[in-house]
N, C-alpha and C positions, 0 to 999 in steps of 0.2 A: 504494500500500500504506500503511495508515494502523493506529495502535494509539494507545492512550490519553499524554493529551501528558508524562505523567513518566514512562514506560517507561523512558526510556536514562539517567536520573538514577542506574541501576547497572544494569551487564550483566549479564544472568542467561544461562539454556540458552533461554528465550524469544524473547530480542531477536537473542542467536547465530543461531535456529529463520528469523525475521525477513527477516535479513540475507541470510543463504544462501539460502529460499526466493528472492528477489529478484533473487539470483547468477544459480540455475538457471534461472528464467523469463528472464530475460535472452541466458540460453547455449544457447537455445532459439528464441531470434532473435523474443521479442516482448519487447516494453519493459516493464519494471516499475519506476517510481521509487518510493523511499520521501517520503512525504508531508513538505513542510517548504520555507523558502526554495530550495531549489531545481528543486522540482515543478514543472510548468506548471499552468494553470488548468484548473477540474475539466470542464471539457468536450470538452480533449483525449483523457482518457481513455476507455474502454470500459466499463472494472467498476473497479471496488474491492471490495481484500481488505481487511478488519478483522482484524486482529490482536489476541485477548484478551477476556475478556468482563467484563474490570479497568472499576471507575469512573471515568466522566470522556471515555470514548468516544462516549457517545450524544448530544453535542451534538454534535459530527462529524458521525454518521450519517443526524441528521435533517435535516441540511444536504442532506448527500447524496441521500438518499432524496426531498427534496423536489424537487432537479432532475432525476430521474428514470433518474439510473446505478443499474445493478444492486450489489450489496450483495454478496459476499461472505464468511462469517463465520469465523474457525478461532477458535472460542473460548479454546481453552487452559484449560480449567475444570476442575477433578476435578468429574466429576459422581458419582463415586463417595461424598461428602459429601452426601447431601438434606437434612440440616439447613445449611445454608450461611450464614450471617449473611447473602450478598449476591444471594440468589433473585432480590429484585424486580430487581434491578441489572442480571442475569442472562436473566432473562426479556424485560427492552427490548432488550438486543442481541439477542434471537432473532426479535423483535416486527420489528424494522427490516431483519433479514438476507434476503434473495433464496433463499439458497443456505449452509447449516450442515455443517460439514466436519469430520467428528469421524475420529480415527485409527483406533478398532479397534470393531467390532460391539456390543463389551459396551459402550463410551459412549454408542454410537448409541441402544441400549435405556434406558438406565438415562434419557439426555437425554430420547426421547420418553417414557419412564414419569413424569419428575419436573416437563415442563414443558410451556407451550404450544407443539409446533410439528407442523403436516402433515406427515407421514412424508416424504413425496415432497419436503421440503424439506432431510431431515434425511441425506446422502450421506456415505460410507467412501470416505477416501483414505487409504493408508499412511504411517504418518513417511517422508520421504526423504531418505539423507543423501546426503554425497558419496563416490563410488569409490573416492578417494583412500587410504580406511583399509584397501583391499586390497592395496595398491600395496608392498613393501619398501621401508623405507628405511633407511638407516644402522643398523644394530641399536645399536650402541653410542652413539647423538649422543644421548638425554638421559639416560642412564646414567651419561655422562661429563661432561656441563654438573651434575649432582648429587651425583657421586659416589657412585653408587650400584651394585650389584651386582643381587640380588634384592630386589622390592618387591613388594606391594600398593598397586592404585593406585584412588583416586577422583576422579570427576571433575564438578564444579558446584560452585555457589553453597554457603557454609557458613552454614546458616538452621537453624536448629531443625525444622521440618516436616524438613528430610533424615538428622536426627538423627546426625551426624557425632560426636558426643560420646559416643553409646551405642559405638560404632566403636570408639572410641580407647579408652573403660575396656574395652572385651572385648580387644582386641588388646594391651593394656600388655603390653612384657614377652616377645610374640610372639615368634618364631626371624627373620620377615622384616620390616625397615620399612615405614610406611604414610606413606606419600605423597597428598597434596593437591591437586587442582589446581582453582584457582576462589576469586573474591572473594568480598564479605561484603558484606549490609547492615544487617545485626543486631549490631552491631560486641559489645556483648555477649555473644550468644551465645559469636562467635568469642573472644574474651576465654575464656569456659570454657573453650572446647576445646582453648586452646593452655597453659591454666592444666593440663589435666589430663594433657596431652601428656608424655610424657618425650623424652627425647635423641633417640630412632629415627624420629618423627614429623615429615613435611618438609611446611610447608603453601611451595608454590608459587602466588603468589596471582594470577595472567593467563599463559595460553599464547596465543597466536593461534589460533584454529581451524582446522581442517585442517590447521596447518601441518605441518612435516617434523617438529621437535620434540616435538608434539604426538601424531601420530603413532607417533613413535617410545618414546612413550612408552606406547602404547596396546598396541604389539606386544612390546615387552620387560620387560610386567609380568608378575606370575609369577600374578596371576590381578585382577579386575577388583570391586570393591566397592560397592555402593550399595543403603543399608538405608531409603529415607525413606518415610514413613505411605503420602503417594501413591504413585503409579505412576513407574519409574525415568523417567530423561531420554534424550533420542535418544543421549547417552555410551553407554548402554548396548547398545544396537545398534550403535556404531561399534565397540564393545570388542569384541561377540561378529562384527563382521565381521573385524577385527584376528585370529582366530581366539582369545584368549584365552578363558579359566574364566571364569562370570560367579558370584558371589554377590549373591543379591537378594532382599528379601523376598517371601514367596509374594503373588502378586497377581493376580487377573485379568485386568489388561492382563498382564502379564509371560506369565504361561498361551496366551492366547490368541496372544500375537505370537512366543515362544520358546518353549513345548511345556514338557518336562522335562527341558531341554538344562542349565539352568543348575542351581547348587546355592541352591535355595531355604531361606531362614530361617523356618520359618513361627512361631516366637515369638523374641519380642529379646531371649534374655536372654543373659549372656556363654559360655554352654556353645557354645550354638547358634552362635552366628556363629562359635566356635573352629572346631565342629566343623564347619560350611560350607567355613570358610574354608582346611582340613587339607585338605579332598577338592578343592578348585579346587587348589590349590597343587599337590597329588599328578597333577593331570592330568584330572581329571574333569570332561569337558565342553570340552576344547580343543578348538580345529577344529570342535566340532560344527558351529555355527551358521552357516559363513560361507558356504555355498550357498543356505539358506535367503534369509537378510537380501540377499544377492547377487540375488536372483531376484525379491524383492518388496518392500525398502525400497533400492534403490540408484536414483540417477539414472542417465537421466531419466525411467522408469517413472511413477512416482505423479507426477508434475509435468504430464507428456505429460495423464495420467487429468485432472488437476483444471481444464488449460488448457482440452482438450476439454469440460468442463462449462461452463468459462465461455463460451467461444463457443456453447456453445444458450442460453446464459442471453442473450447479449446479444442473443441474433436473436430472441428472442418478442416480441411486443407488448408494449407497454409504456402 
């Protein structure tokens, strides 16, 4: 498994995405190493996955491509952007990939509308996360590590494209704290947000993933937040598998993978996410989700799906 070589110079929901895919392939009883001094040489392996359609990847893959392992690609792109400053960038990882693995139907269109690739290469696998955000745990353990009662809670990277700062001026002032969880690479931005923060605003900056804490932070929030330009992060599936209220801005990945389950923002200005964020809190939208996301983003479903494609991929001529 390989992704461009500054990826983990800060961990996002990407490298998290990364990591765990590699858990689950693994928990599956095929081997999947991440690329680096401790990988073996490339001809032990079968395929490579690419991670990212970030610059700085395709001298990797023409590596690869030249010894004649299959390629393939999860780009991680908003292809919801066609103006992209990084098309050309964009288009060579599609040019090198075997195999294009986009999460939900409306990327799968918008990729072949905006780029070169053969449909029959361009394949729908689900986000997959782990079970574990179904699981009870402690209700009170990050409640009590914060001191906290009821919260709003977010979860990712604090970048301007998530627009955390439009969050905290609507919420000033709120009846419930807003809570953070997730680093920074834009250390600026973050500077805004905590300039504009009052007292009730907790940025927690690293959880462990999956872990119990984390978790348990996901089930004892009093409804689940995230308003950015793109399409939300697999947090957001873990929250609505957690059974919580989701607020999100209206989106067509959101549409297409959660229905009308969540309270959608469809403009950002501070009315709107109040009033989103009144009817999540009031109960609107609990429990919905969590049979759904159970049934078609949970391991090891979409994992099983993508493993199966890689095995035709490696049995064709080459």
């Amino acid at each position: 498994m390989t992704t461009y070589h500054q990826a983990f110079l800060s961990h996002g929901g990407g490298e998290t995405e990364l990591r765990q895919l590699a858990d689950f392939i693994n928990d599956l009883g095929v081997r999947a190493d991440l690329y680096g001094p401790g990988s073996r040489k490339l001809s032990f392996y079968d395929g490579v996955i690419h991670f990212s359609a970030h610059g700085g990847g395709e001298a990797l893959l023409r590596d690869v491509k030249a010894h004649g392992t299959p390629i393939v690609l999860i780009p991680n792109f908003n292809f919801f952007e066609p103006n992209h400053s990084a098309r050309d960038v964009v288009q060579t990882h599609l040019d090198l990939a075997d195999l294009v693995i986009l999460r939900t139907q409306i990327e799968r269109t918008l990729c072949l509308e905006h780029f070169r690739l053969a449909p029959e290469r361009a394949v729908v696998v689900s986000a997959s996360i782990s079970d574990a955000f179904a699981k009870p745990v402690e209700d009170d353990l990050f409640k009590s590590a914060y001191a906290l009662d009821r919260f709003v809670l977010s979860v990712g990277q604090i970048e301007e494209g998530k627009e955390q700062l439009r969050v905290i001026e609507a919420l000033r002032g709120y009846e419930l704290p807003l809570v953070f969880i997730g680093g920074h690479r834009d250390k600026a931005y973050y500077d805004r947000c905590r300039a504009a923060a009052d007292a009730s605003v907790r940025f927690v900056p690293y959880v462990q993933p999956s872990s119990p804490i984390l978790r348990s932070a996901f089930q004892s929030c009093s409804a689940y937040i995230e308003l950015g330009i793109d399409y939300p992060g697999f947090s957001a599936l873990e929250a609505g598998l957690s059974g919580r209220p989701l607020v999100l801005r209206d989106h067509p990945w959101s549409r297409e993978l959660l229905g009308d389950a969540p309270n959608y923002v469809d403009r950002p200005d501070p009315a709107a996410i109040v009033e989103a964020v009144d009817a999540a809190v009031a109960g609107r939208g609990e429990g919905a989700l969590v049979d759904a996301i159970r049934a078609r983003h949970v391991q090891p479903g979409p994992t099983e799906q993508l493993l199966t494609m890689m095995m035709d991929l490696t049995q064709k001529p080459r």
